[in-house]
C-alpha positions as CSV (number, residue, x, y, z in Angstrom):
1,X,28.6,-0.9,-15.6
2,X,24.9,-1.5,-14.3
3,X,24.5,-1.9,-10.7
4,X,21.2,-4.8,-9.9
5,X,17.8,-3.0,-8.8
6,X,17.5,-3.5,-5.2
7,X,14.1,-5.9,-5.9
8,X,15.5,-8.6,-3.4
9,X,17.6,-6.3,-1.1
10,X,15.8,-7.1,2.4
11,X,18.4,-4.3,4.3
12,X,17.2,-2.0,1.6
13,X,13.5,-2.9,1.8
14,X,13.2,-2.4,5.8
15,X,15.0,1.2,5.3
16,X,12.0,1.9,3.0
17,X,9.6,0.7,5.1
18,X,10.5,2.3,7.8
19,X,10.2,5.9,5.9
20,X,7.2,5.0,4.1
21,X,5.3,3.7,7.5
22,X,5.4,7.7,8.2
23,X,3.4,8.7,5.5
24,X,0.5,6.5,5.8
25,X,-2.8,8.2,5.6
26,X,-4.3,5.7,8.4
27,X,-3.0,4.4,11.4
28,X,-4.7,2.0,13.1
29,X,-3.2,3.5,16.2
30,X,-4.6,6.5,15.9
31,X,-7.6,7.9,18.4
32,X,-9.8,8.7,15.0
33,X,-9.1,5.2,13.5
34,X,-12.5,3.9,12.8
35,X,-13.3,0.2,12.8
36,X,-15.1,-0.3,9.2
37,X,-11.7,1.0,7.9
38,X,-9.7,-2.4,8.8
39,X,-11.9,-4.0,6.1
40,X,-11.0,-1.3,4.0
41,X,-7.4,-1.6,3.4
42,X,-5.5,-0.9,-0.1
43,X,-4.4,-4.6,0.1
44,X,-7.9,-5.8,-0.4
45,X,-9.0,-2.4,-3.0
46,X,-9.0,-3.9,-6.5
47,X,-6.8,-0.5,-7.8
48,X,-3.8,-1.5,-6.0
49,X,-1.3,-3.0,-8.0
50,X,1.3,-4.9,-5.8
51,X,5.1,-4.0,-6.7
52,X,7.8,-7.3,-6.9
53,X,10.6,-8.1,-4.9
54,X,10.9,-8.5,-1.2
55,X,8.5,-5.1,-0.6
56,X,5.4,-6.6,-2.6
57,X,4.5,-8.2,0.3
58,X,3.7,-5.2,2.2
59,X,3.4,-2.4,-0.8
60,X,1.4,-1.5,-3.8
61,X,1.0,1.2,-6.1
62,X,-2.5,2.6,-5.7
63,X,-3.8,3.3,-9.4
64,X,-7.5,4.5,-8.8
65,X,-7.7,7.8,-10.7
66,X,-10.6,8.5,-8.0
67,X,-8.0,9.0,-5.4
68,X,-5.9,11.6,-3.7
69,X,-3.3,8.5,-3.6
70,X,-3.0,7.3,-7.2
71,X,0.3,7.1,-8.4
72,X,1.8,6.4,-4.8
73,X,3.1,3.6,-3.7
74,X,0.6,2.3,-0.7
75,X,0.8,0.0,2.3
76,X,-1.2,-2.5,2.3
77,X,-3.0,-1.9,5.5
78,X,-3.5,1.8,5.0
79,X,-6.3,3.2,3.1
80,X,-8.6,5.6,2.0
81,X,-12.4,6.8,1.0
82,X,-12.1,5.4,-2.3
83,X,-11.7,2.1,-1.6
84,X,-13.3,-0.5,-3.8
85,X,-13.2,-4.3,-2.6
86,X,-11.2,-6.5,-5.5
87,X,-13.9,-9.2,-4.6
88,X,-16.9,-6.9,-6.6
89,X,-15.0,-7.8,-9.8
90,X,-14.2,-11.2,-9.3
91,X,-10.8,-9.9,-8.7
């Protein structure tokens, strides 16, 4: 018998965010953090795809082959030196 995908599954969702929060590659609360990065976030990059359900609102997929990160799924305020504004493209 399928078991439902866990697209909705808020319990499930804040366990992954929780693990995930660990791997960014910035943290704004970091000494190094510098300031031009805040604008400069894979929620505003016009490579990362958002993923559905309750996590889409925090999480994308990054799919800029010009990045270390491509493939991975992304917060959406981390980011990284590939970075390209969705607004350039009308996006």
């Amino acid at each position: 018998m399928a078991r439902p995908h866990l697209t909705d599954d808020a319990a499930h969702a804040k366990e992954c965010h929780a693990r995930w929060l660990m791997a960014r590659n910035r943290r704004q609360e970091d000494s190094g953090y510098q300031d031009e990065w805040f604008a400069e976030q894979c929620g505003g990059c016009r490579y990362w795809i958002p993923v559905t359900g309750v996590l889409g609102s925090d999480y994308g997929a990054c799919t800029s082959a010009r990045s270390d990160f491509d493939g991975r799924v992304m917060f959406e305020h981390d980011g990284c030196s590939t970075f390209d504004p969705a607004d350039s493209f009308g996006g």
